[in-house]
C-alpha positions as CSV (number, residue, x, y, z in Angstrom):
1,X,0.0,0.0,0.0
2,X,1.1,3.6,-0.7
3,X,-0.3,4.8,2.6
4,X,1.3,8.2,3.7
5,X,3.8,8.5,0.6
6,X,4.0,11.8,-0.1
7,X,7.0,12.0,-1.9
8,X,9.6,10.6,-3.9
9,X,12.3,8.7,-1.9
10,X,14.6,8.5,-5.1
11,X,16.1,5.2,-3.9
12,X,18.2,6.6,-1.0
13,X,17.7,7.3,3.0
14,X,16.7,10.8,4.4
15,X,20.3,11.8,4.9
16,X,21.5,10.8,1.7
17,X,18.4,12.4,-0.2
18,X,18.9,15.4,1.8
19,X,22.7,15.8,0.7
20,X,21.8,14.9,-2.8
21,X,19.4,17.9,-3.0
22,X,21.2,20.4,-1.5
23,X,24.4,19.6,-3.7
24,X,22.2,19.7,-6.4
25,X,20.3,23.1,-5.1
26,X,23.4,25.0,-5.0
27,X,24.8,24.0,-8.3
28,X,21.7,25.1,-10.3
29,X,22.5,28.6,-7.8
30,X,25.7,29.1,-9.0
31,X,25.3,27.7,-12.8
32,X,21.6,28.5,-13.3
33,X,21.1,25.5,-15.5
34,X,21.4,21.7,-14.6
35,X,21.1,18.4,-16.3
36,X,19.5,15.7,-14.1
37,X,16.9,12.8,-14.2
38,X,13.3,14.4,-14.3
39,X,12.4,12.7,-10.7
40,X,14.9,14.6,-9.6
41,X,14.5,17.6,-11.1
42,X,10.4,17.4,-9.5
43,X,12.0,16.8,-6.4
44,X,14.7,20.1,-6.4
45,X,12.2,22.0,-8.1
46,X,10.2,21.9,-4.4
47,X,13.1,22.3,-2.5
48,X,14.9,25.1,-4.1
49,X,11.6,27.3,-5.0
50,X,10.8,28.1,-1.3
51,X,14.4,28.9,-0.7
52,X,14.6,31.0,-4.3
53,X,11.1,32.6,-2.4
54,X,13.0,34.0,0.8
55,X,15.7,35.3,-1.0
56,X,13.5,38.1,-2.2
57,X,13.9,40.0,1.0
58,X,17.6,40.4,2.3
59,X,17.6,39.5,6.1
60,X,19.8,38.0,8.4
61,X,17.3,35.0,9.4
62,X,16.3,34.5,5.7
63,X,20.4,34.3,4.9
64,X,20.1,31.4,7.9
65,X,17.4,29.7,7.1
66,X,18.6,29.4,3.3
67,X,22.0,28.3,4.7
68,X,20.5,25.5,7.1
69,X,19.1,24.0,3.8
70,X,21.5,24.6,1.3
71,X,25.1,24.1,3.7
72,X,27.2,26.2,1.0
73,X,27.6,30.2,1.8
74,X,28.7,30.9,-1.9
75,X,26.0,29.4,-2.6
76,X,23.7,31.9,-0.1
77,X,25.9,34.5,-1.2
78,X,24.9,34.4,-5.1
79,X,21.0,33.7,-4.2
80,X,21.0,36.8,-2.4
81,X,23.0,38.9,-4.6
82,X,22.2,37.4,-7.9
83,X,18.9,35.7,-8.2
84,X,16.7,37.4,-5.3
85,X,17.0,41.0,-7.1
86,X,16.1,39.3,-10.7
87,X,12.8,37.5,-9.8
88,X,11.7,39.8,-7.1
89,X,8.8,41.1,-9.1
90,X,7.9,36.9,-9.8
91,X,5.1,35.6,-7.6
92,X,6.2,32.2,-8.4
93,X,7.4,29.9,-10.9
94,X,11.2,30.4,-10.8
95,X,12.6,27.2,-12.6
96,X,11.8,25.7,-15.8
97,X,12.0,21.7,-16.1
98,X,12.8,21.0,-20.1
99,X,13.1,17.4,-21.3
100,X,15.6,16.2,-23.2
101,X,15.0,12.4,-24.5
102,X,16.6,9.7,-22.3
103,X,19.8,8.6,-21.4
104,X,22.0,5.8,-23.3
105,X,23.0,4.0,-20.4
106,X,20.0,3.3,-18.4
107,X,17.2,4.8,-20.6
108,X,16.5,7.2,-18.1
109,X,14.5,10.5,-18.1
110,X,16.4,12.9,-18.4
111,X,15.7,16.9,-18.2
112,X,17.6,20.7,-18.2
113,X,16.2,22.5,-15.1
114,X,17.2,26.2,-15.4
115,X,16.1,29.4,-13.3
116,X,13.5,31.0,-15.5
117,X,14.7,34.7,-15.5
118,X,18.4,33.6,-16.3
119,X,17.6,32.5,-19.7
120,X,18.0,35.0,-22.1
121,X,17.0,32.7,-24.9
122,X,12.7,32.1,-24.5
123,X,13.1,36.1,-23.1
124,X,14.5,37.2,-26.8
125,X,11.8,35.0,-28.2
126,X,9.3,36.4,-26.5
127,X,9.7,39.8,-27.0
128,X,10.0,39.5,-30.9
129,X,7.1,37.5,-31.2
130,X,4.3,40.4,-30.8
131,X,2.4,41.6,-32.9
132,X,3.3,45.8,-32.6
133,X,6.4,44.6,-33.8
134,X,5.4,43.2,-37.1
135,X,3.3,46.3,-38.2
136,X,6.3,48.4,-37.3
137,X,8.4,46.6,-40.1
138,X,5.6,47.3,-42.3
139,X,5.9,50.6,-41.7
140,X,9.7,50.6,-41.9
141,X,9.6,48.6,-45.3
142,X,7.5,52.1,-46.5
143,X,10.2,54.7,-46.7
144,X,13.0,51.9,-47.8
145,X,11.2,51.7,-51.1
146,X,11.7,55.7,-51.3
147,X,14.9,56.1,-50.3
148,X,16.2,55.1,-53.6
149,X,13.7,57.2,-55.6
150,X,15.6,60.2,-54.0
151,X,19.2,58.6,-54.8
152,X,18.1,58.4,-58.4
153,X,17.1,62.0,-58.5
154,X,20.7,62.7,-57.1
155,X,22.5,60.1,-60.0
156,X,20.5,62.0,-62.5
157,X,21.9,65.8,-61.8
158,X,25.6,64.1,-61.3
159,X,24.8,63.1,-64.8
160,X,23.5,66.0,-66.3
161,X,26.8,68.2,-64.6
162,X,29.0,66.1,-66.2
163,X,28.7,64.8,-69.5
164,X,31.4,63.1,-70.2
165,X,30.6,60.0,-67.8
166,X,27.1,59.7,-70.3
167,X,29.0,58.4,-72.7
168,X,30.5,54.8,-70.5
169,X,27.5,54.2,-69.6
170,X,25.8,54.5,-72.6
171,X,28.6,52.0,-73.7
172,X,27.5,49.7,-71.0
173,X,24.2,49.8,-72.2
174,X,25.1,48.8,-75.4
175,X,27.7,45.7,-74.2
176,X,24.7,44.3,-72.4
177,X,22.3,43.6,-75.1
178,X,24.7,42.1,-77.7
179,X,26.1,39.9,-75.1
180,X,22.3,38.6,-74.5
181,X,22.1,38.3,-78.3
182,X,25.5,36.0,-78.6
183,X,24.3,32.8,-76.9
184,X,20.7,33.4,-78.9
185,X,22.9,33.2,-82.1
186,X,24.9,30.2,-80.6
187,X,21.0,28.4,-80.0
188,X,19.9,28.9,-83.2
189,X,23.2,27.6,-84.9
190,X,23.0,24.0,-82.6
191,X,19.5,23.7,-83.5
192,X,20.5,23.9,-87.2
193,X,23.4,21.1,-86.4
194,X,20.7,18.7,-84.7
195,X,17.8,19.2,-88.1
């Protein structure tokens, strides 16, 4: 019977589980992402949020309370400094579980867990993604399309002021055409070959 089971035991005693998760706590503190099993990951996800929670407000019992739990003072050090300030407007919510397929050796779950505001990647995303945006590069597209209307004005007095440069390009112009007409001629001459 499952009577009273609350929690995942994750195959080890109290004081090994404990350990585990607060190793675990304060690496995803100081590197912002880990890779881990996704049992895990549900696990750390409920012990480091409440400790992620207190760090909002700066106080010497809140420092304790996070260093009974987590056992590292860097560790305290950077949630106070580091990730208190950034989610202190966040009612909630401050890691992300992200699964990545399963492992080779034991075909186990396996998962990225990452502190939300830290990832500037979905934040990017986000913010291109709306739709005030999208009209604004409409808009922007607009006066592209004139811009060279007003450089062709220019082109045209250079042109007019100096004469002498009408008569390259007007050589130009002519290369072009009879280059086009060559490999017409050269058609017309294999089709003759082939009859």
């Amino acid at each position: 019977m499952r009577h009273g089971k609350k929690f995942n035991h994750l195959g080890r005693k109290s004081a090994h589980r404990k350990a585990m998760l607060s190793n675990m706590a304060c690496s995803l503190i100081e590197h912002k992402r880990i890779t881990t099993t996704v049992a895990k990951a549900k696990e750390l996800r409920k012990f480091v949020e409440p400790l992620v929670n207190r760090s909002k407000d700066d106080t010497t019992h809140s420092r304790r309370v996070c260093f009974s739990y987590l056992g590292s003072k860097h560790a305290v050090t950077e949630l106070f400094r580091e990730v208190g300030p950034k989610v202190s407007t966040r009612e909630g919510g401050y890691t992300r579980i992200i699964r990545t397929g399963n492992r080779l050796g034991d075909n186990a779950d396996m998962c990225l867990i990452e502190l939300v505001d830290f990832n500037e990647i979905y934040g990017r995303e986000e913010k291109k993604k709306t739709r005030r945006s999208r009209r604004g590069g409409a808009k922007k597209a607009a006066p592209a399309a004139e811009a060279p209307v007003v450089e062709d004005a220019v082109v045209v007095e250079e042109v007019a002021d100096a004469p002498a440069e009408e008569a390259p390009a007007a050589e130009v112009a002519d290369e072009a055409p009879a280059a086009d007409d060559a490999p017409a001629a050269d058609d017309s001459a294999e089709g003759k070959k082939e009859d």
